[in-house]
N, C-alpha and C positions, 0 to 999 in steps of 0.2 A: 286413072286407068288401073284396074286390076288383073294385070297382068300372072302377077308370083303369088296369090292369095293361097294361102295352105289352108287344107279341108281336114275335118276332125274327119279323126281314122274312125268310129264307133257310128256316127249319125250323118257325114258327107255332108255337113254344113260348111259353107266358107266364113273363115275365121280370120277378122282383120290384123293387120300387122301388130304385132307385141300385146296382143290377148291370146294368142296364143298358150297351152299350158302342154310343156314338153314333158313326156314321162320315159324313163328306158319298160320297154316289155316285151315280152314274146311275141315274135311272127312266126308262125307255124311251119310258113315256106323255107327258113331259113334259123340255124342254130343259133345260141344263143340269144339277145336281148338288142332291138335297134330302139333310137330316141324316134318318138313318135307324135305328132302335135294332136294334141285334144280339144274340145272349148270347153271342157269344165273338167276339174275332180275326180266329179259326178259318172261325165262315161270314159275316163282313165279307169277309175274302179269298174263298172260294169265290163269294159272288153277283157279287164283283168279277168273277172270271174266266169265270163265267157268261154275264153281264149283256151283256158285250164283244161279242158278236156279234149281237147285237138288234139290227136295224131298230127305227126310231123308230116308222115309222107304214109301213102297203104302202096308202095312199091316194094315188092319182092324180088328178090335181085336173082336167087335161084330160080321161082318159076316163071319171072320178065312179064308179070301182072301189076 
């Protein structure tokens, strides 16, 4: 039964128990750096280089846009 199967963050493939490849990187939604399951390297580097030019947030606090 796969119940708990973690999905790589980059491609939503599910990734069997302890193939998993954990990486710390940016989430855009949130400050600094969360651990994140990958299945390869491969797209740990690609989301890296992705990820890099996200805005955190496009919320304006003065004009509430």
């Amino acid at each position: 039964m796969a119940l708990f199967k973690k999905k790589c963050v980059y491609c939503k493939e599910k990734i069997e128990k302890g193939e998993e490849v954990w990486e710390k990187v940016k989430v855009p939604e949130f400050t600094g750096v969360r651990l994140q399951p990958f299945c390869s390297e491969e797209h740990a580097e690609l989301y890296r280089k992705n990820i890099k030019g996200i805005k955190r947030t496009n919320y304006c606090p003065r004009c509430g846009v």
